[in-house]
DSSP file (Angstrom, degrees, kcal/mol; ACC not computed):
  #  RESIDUE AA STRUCTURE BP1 BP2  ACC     N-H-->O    O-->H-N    N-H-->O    O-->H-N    TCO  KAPPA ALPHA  PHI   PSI    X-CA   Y-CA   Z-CA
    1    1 A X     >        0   0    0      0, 0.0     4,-0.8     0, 0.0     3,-0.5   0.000 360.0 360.0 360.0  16.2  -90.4   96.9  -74.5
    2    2 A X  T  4  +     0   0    0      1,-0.2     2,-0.4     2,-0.2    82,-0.2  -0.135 360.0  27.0 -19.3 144.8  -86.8   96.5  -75.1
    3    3 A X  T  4 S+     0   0    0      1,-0.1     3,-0.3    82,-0.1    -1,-0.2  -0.774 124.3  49.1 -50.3 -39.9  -85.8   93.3  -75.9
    4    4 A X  T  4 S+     0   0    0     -3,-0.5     2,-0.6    -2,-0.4    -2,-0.2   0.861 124.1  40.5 -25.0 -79.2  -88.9   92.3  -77.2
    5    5 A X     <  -     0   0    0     -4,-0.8     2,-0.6    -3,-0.1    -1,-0.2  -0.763  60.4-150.2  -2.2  43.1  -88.6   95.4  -79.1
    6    6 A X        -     0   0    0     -2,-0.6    13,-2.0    -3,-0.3    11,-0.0  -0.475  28.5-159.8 -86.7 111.0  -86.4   97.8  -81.0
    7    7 A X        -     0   0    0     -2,-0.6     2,-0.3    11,-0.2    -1,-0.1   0.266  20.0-102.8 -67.1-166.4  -87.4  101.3  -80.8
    8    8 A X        -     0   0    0     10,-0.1    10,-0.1     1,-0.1    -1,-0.1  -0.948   9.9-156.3-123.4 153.2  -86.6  104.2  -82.9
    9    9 A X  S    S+     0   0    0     -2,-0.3     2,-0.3     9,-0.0    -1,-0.1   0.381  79.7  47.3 -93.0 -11.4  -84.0  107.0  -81.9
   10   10 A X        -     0   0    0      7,-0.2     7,-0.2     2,-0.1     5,-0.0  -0.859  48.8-165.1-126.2 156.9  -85.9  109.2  -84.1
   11   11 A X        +     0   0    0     -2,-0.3     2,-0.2     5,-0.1     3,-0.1  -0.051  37.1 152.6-149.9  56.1  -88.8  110.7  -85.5
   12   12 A X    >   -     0   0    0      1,-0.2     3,-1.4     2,-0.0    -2,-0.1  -0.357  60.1 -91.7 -73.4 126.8  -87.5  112.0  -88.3
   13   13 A X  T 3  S+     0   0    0     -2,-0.2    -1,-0.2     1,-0.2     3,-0.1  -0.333 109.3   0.1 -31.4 118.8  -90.6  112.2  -91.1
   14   14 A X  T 3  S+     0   0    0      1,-0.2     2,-0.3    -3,-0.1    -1,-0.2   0.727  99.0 123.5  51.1  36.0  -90.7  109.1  -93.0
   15   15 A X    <   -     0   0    0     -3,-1.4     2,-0.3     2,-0.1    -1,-0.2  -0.811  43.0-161.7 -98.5 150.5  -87.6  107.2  -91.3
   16   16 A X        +     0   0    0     -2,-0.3     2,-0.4    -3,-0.1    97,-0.1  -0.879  20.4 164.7-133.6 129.2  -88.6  104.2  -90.1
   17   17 A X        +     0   0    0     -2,-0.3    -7,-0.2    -7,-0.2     2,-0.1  -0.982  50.5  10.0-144.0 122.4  -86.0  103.1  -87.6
   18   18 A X  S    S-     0   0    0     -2,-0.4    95,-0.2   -10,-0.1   -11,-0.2  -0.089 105.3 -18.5  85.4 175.5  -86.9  100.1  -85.0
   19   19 A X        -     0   0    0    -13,-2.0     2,-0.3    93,-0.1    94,-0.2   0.066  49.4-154.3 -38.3 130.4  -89.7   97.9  -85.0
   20   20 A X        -     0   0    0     92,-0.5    91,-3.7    -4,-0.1    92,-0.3  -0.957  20.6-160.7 -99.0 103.1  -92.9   98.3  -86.7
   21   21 A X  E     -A  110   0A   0     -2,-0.3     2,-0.3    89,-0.2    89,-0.2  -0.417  17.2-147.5 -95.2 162.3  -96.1   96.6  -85.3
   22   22 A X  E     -A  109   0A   0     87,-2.1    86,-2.2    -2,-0.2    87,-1.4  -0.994  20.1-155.0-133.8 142.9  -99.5   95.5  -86.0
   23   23 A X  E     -A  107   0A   0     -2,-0.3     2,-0.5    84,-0.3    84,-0.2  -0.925  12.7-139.4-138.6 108.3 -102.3   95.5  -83.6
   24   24 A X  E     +A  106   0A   0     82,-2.2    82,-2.0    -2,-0.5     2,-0.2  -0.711  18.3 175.2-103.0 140.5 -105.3   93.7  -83.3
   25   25 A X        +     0   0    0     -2,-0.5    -1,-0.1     1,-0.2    80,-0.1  -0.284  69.4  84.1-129.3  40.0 -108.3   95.7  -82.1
   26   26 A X  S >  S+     0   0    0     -2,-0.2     3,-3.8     2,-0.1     5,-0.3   0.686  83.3  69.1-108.0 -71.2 -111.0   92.4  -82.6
   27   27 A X  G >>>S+     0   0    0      1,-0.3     5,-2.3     2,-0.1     3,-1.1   0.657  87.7  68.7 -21.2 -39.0 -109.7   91.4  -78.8
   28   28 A X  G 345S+     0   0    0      1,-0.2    -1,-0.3     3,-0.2     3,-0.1   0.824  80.1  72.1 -73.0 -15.0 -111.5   94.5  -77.5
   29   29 A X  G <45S+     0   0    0     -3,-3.8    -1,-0.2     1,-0.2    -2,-0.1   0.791 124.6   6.8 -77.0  -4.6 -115.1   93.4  -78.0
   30   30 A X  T <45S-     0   0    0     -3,-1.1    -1,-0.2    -4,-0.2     3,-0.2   0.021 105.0-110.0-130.5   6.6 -115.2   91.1  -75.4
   31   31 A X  T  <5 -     0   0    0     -4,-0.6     2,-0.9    -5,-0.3    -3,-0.2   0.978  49.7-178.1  45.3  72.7 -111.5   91.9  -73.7
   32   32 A X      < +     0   0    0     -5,-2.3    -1,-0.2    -6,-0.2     2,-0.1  -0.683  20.0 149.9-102.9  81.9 -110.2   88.4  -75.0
   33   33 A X        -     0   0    0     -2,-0.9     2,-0.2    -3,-0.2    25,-0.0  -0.419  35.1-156.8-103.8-177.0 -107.2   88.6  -73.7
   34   34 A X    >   -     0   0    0     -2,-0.1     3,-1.4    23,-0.0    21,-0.2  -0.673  34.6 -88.6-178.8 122.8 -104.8   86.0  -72.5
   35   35 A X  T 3  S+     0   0    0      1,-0.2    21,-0.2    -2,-0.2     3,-0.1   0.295 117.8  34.0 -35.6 130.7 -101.3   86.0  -69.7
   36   36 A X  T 3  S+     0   0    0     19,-4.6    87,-0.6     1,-0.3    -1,-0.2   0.120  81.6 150.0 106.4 -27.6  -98.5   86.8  -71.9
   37   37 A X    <   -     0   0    0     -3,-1.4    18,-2.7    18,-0.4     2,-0.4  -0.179  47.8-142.6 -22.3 110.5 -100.2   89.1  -74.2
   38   38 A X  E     +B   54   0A   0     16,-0.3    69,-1.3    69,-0.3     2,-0.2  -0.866  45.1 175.3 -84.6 123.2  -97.9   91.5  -75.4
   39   39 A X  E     -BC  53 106A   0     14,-1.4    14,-1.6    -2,-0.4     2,-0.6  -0.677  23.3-137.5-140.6 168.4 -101.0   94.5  -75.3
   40   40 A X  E     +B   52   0A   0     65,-2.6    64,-3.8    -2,-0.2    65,-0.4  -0.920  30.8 146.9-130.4 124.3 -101.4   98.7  -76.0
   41   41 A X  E     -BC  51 103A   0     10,-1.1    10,-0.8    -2,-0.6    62,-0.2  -0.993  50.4 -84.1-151.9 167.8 -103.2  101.0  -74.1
   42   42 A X  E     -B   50   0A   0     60,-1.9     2,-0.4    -2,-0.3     8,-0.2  -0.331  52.5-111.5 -62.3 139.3 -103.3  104.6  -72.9
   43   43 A X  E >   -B   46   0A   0      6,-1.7     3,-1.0     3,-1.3     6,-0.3  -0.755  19.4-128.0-102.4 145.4 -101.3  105.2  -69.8
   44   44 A X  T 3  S+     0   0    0     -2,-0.4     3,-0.1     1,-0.3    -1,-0.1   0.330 107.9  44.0 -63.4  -2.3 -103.4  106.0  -66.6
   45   45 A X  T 3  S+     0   0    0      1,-0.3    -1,-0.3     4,-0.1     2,-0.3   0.781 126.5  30.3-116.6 -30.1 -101.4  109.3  -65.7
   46   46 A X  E X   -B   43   0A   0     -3,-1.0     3,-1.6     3,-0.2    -3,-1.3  -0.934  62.8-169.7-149.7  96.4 -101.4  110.6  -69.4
   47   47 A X  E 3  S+     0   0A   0      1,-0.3    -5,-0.1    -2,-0.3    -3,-0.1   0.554  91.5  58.6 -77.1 -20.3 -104.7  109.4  -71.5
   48   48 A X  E 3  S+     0   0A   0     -5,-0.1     2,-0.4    -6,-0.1    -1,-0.3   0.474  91.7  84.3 -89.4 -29.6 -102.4  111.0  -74.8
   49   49 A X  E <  S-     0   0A   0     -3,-1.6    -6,-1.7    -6,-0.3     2,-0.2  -0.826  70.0-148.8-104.1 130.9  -99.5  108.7  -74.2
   50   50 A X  E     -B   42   0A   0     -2,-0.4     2,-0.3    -8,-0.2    -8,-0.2  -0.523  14.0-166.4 -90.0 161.6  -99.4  105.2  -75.6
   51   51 A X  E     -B   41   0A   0    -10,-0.8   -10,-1.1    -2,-0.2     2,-0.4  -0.950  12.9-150.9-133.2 163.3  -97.7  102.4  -73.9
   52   52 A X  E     +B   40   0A   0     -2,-0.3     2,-0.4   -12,-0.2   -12,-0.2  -0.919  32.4 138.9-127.7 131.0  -96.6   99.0  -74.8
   53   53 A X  E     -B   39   0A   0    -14,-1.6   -14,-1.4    -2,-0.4     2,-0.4  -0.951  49.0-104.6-158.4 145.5  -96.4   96.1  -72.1
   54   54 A X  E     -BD  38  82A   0     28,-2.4    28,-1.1    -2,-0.4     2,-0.7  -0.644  35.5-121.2 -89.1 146.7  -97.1   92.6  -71.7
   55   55 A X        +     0   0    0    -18,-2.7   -19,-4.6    -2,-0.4   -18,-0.4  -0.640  31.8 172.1-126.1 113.8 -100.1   91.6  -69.7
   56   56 A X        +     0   0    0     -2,-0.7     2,-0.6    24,-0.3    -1,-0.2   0.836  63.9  29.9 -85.4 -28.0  -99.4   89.3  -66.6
   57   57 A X        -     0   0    0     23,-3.3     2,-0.2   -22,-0.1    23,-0.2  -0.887  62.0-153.2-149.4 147.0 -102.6   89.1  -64.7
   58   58 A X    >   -     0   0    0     -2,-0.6     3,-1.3    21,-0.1    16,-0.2  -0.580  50.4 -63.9-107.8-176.3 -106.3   89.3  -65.8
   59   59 A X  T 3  S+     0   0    0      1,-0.3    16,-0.2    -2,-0.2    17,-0.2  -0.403 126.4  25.4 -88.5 140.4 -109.2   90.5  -63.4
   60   60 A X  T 3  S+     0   0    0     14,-3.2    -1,-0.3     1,-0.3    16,-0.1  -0.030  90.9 132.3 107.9 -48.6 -109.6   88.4  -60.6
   61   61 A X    <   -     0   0    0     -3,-1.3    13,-2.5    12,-0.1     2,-0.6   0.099  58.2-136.6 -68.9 137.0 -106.1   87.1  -60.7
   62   62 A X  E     -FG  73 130B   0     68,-0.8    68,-3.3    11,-0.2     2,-0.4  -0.909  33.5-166.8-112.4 117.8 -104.1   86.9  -57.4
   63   63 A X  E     -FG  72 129B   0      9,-2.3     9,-2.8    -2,-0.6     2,-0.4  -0.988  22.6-133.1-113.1 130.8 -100.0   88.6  -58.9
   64   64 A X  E     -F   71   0B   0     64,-0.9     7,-0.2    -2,-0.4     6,-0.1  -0.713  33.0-127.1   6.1  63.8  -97.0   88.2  -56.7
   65   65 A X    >   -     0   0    0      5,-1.4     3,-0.7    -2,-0.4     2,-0.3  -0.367  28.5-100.8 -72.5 146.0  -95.6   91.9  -57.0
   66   66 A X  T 3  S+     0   0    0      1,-0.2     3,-0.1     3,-0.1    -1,-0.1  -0.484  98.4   2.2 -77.6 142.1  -92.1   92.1  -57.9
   67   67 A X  T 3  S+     0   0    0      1,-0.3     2,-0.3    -2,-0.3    -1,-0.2   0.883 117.6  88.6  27.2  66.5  -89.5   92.8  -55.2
   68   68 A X  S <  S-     0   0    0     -3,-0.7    -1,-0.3     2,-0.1    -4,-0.0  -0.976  77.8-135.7-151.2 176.9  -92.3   92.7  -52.6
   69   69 A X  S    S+     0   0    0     -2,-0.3    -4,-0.2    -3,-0.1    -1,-0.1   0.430  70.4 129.9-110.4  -9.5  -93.9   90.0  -50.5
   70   70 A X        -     0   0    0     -6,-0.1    -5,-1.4    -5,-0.1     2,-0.4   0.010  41.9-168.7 -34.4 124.6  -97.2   91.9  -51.6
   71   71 A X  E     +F   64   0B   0     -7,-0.2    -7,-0.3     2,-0.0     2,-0.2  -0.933  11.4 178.6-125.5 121.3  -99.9   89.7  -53.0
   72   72 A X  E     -F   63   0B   0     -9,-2.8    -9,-2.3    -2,-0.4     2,-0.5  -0.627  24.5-137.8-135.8 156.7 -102.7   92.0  -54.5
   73   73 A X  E     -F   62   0B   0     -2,-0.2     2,-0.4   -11,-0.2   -11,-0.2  -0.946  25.1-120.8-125.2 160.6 -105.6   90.5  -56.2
   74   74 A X        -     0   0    0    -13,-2.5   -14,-3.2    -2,-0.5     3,-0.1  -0.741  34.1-126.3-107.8 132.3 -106.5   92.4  -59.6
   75   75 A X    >   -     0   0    0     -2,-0.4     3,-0.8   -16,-0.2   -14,-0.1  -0.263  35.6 -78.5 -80.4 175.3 -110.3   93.9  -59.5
   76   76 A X  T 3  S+     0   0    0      1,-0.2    -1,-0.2   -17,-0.2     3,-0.1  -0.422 118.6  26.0 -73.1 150.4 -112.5   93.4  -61.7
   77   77 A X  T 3  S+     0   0    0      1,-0.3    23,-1.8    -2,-0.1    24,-0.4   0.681 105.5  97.0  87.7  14.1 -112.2   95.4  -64.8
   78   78 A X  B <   -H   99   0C   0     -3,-0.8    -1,-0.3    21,-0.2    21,-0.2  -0.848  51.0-152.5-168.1 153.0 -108.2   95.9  -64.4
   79   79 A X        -     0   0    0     19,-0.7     2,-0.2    -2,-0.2    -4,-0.1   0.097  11.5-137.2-107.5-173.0 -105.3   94.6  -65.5
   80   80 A X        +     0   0    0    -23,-0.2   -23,-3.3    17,-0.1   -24,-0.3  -0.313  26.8 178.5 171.4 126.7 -101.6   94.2  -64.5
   81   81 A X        +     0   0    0     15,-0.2    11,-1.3   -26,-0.2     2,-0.2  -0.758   7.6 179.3-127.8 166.0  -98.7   94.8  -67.1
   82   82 A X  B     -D   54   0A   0    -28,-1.1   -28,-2.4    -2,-0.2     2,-0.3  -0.905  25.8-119.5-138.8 154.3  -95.1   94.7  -66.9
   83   83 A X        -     0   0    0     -2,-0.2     3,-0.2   -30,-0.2     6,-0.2  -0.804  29.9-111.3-109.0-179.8  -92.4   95.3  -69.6
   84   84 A X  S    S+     0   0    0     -2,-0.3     2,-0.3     1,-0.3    -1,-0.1   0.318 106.4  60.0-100.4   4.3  -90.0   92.8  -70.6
   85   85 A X    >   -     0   0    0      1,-0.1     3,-4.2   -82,-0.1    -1,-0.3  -0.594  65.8-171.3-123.9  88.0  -87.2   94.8  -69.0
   86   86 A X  G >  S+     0   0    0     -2,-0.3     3,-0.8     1,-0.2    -1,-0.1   0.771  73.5  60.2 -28.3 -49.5  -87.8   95.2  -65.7
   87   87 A X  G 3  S+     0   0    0      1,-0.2    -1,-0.2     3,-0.0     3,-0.0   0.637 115.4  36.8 -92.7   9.6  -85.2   97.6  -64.6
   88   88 A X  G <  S+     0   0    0     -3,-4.2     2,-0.4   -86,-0.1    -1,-0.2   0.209  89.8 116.2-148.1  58.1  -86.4  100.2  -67.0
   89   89 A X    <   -     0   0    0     -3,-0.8     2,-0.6    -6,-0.2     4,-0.1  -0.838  47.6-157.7 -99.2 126.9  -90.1  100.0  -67.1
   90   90 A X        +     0   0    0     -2,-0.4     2,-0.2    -8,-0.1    -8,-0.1  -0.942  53.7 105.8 -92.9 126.3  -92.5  102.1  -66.3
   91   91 A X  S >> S-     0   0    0     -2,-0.6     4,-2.5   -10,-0.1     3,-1.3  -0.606  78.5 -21.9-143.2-153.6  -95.7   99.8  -65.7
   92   92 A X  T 34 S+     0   0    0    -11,-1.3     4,-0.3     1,-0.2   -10,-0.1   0.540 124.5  66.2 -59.2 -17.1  -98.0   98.1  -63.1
   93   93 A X  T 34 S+     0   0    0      2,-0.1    -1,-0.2     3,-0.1     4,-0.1   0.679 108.8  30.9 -94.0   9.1  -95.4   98.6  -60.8
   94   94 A X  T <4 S+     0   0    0     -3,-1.3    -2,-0.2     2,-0.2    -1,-0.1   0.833 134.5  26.2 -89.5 -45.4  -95.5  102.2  -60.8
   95   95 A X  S  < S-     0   0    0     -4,-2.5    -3,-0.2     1,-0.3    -2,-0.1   0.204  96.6-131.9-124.3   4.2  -98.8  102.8  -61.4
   96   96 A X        -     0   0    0     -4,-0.3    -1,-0.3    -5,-0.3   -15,-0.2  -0.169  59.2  -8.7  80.7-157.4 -100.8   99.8  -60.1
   97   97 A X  S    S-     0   0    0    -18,-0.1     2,-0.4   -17,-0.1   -17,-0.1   0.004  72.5-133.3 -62.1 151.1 -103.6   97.8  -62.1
   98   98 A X        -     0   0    0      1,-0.1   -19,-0.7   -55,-0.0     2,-0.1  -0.833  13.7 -99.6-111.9 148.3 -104.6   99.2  -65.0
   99   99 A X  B >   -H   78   0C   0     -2,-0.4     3,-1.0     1,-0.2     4,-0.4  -0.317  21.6-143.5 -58.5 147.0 -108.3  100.0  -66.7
  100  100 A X  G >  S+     0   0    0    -23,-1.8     3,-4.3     1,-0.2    -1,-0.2   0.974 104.3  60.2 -62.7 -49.0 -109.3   97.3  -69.5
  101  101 A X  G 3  S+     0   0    0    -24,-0.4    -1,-0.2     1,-0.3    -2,-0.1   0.279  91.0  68.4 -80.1  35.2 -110.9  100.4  -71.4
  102  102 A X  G <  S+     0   0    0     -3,-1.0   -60,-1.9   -61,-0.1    -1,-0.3   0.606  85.0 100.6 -94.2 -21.9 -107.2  102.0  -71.6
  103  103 A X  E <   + C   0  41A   0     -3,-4.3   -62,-0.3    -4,-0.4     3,-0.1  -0.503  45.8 177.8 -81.0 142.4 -106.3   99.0  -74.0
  104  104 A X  E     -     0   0A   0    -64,-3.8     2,-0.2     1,-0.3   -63,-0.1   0.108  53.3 -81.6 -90.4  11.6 -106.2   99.6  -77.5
  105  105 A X  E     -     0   0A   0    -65,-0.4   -65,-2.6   -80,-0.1     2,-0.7  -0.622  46.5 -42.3 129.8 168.3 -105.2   96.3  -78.5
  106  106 A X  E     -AC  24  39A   0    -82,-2.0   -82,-2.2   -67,-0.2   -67,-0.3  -0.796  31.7-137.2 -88.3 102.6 -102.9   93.3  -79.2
  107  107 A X  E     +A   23   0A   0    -69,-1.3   -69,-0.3    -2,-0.7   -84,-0.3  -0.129  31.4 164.2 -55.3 144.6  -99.6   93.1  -80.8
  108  108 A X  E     +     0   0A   0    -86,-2.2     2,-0.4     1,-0.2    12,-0.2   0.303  56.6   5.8-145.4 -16.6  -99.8   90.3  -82.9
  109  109 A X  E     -A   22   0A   0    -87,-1.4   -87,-2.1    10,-0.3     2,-0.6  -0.863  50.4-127.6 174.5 147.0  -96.7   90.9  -85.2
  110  110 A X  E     +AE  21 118A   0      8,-4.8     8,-2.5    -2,-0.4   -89,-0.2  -0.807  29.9 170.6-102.0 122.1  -93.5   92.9  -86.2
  111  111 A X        +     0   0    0    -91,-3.7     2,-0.4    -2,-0.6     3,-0.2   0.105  50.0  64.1-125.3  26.7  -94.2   93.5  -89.6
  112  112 A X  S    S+     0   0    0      1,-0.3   -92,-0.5   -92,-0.3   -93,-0.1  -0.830  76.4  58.4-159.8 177.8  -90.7   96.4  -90.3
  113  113 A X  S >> S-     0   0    0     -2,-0.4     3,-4.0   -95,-0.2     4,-0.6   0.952  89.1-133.5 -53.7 135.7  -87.5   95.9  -90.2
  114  114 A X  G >4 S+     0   0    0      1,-0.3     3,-1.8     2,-0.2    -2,-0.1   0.872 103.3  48.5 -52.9 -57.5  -88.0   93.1  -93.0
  115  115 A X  G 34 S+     0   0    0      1,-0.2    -1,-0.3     3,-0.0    -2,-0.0   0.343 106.9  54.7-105.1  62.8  -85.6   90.5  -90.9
  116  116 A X  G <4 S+     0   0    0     -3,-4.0    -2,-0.2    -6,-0.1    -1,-0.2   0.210  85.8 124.2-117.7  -9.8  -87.5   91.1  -87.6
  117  117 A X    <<  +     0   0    0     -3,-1.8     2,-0.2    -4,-0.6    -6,-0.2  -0.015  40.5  91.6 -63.1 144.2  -91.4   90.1  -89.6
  118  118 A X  B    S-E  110   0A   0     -8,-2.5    -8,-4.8     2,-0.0     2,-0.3  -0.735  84.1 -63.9 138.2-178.9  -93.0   87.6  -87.9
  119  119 A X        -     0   0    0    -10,-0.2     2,-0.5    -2,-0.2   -10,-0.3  -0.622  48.3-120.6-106.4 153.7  -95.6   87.2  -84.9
  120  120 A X        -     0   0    0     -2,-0.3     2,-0.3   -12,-0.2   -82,-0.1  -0.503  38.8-112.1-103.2 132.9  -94.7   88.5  -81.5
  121  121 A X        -     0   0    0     -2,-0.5     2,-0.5     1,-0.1    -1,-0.1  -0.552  11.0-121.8 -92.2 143.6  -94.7   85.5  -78.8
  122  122 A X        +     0   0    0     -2,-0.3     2,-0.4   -85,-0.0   -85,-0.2  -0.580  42.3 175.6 -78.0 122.2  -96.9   85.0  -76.0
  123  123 A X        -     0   0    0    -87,-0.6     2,-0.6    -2,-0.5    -1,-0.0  -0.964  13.5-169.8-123.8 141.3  -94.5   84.8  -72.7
  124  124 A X        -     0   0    0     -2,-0.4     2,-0.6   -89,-0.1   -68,-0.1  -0.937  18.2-126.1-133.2 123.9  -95.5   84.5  -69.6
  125  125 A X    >   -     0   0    0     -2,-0.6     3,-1.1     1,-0.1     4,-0.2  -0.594  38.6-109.4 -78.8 123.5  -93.1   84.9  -66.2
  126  126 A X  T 3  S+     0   0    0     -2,-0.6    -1,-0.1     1,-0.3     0, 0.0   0.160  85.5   7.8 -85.4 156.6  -93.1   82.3  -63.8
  127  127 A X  T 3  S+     0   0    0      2,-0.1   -63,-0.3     1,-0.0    -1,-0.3   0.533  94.4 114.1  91.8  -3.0  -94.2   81.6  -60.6
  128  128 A X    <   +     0   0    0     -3,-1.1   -64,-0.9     1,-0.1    -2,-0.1   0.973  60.8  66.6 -61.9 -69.0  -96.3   85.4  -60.8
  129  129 A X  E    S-G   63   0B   0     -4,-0.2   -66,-0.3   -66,-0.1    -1,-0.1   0.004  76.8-155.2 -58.3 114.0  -99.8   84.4  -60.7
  130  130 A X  E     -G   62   0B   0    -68,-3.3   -68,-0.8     1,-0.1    -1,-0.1  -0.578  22.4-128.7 -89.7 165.6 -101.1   82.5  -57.0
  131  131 A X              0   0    0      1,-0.2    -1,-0.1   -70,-0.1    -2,-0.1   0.022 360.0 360.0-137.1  69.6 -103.3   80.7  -56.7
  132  132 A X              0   0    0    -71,-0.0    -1,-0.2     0, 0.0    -2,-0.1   0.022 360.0 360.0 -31.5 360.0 -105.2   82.2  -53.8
């Protein structure tokens, strides 16, 4: 989720190098979400791999897909994420709409490296959603 983001180059035992987050797991009991969400969930080809990606369109929702003229309306139950750098994300344009019960939650705040703390902002890109 590079910029948003800073990862780690390592996974050295008990380095912590890049971004540390906190995740709030209350959203799931009613999927209270909301466009812009920066959000986590298990990825739909590999149930073991976590992803993080920011959530453009909620169920129901008619998204614009990017470089297409495609207008797809998101089913019920389903998603559509992007990351916040498009020209190396794997997301909802690889792998289409996503289940709701793949999320594990919200990112709510960068709480490591000490002057990165603070709460991770809701952004939204424009012009995605119609309003079909």
């Amino acid at each position: 989720m590079h910029p948003t983001f800073t990862g780690s180059s390592t996974s050295f035992p008990g380095s912590l190098k890049g971004d540390v987050i906190l995740v709030e797991r209350f959203c799931l009991q009613k999927y209270k979400f909301s466009h812009g969400d920066v959000i986590i969930f298990r990825t739909p080809t590999n149930q073991k791999q976590l992803f993080v990606k920011r959530l453009i369109a909620l169920p129901g929702d008619w998204i614009q897909v990017p470089e297409s003229s495609e207008i797809l309306q998101i089913p019920e139950g389903h998603c559509w994420v992007e990351g916040d750098n498009p020209a190396s994300s794997l997301d909802s344009r690889s792998f289409g709409p996503i289940p709701l019960g793949l999320v594990q939650g919200r990112v709510t705040h960068v709480i490591w490296p000490p002057q990165r703390i603070g709460q991770v902002e809701r952004k939204m890109p424009t012009g995605r959603i119609s309003p079909y």
